[in-house]
N, C-alpha and C positions, 0 to 999 in steps of 0.2 A: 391352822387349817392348811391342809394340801390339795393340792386342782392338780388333776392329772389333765395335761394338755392335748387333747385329743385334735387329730386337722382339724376338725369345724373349730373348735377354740381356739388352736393357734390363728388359724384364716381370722379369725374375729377381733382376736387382739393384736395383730402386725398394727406394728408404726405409734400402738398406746402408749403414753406415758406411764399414765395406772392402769393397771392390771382390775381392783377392786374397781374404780371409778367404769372400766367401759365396760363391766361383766352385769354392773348395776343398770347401766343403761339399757343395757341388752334385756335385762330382766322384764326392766318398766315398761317396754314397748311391748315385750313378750306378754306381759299381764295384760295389758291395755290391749293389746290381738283380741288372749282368751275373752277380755270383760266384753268387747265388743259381739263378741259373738251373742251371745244372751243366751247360751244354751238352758240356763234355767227360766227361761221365758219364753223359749220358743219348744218346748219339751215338757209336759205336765211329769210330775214324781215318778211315777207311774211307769210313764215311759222313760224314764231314766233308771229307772230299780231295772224295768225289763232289756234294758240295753247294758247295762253293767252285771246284771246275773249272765246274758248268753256273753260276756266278754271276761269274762271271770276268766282268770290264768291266761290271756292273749298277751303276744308279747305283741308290742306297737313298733319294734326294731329292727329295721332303722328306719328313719322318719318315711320314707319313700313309702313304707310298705300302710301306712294311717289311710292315704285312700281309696274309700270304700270299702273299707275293711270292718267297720261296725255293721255296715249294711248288708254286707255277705255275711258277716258273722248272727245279725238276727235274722236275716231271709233262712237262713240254714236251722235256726234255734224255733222257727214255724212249726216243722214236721213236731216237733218235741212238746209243743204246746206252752210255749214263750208268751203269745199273745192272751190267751185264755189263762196261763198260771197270773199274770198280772194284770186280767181284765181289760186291754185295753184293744183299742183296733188298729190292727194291723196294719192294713193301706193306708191309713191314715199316718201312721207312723213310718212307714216306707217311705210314701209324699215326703213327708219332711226331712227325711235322713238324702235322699236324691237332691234335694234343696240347697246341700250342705256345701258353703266353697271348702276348699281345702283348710285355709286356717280355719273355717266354724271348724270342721272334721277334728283339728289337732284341739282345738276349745276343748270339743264331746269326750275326745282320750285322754285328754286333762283331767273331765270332772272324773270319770271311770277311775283311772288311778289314782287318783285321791282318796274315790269313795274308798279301794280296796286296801290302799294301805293304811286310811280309817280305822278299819276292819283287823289288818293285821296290828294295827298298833295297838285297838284296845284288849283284843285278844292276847297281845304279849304282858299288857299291863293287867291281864286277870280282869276284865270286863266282860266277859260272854255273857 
C-alpha cells in the first residue's frame, strides 16, 4: 500500500514513530466524530435519500468548502421539487440541517458519499 503524503498528513504524522499506528488513531477518533453525530437519528431515510439525491455529483473539496453546503445544495434542489419527490417537509428539514455543528456537517457528507459510492460500487459489480 502507498499514501501519498499530502500537508494535512504530513502535519499529522510529524514526530510519529508509526506511520500505520497514528493514521489508525486519526481514523478512530474520526469515526467516533462521524458516530457521534447520529445523523441516522437525527434524519428520517427519507430525509437522507432527499439530501443525497440533491448532493448527487458535489464535490465536498476541500474540507473548508462542507459548510453549509448540503443546506444551500437542498435549499436550491426546493424550486425542483426535492421535498415533494421524497415526500417530506422541508422546513422541517432546513431546521435540522441549520442545527448542524460543523463536524455533524462532515458526519452528513460522510453518509452522502458512502451512499454514492454504494451505488457506484454495485453498479460496477453488475447490481442495477
Amino acid at each position: 500500500t502507498s499514501i501519498y503524503l499530502n500537508p494535512p498528513l504530513e502535519a499529522a504524522l510529524k514526530g510519529s514513530d508509526s506511520i500505520s499506528g497514528r493514521l489508525g488513531k486519526i481514523c478512530d477518533r474520526y469515526a467516533e466524530t462521524n458516530r457521534r453525530a447520529r445523523i441516522g437519528q437525527r434524519f428520517s431515510e427519507v430525509e437522507l435519500n432527499a439530501m443525497r439525491d440533491c448532493c448527487n455529483g458535489t464535490w465536498f473539496e476541500p474540507a473548508g468548502l462542507i459548510d453549509g453546503a448540503v443546506l444551500a445544495n437542498f435549499e436550491d434542489s426546493l424550486i425542483d421539487g426535492i421535498a415533494e419527490k421524497w415526500e417530506i417537509n422541508a422546513v422541517a428539514t432546513i431546521a435540522k440541517l441549520r442545527e448542524l455543528t460543523y463536524p455533524d456537517q462532515v458526519a452528513l457528507v460522510e453518509d452522502i458519499e458512502a451512499f454514492w459510492r454504494g451505488v457506484a460500487n454495485a453498479e460496477a459489480d453488475g447490481d442495477d
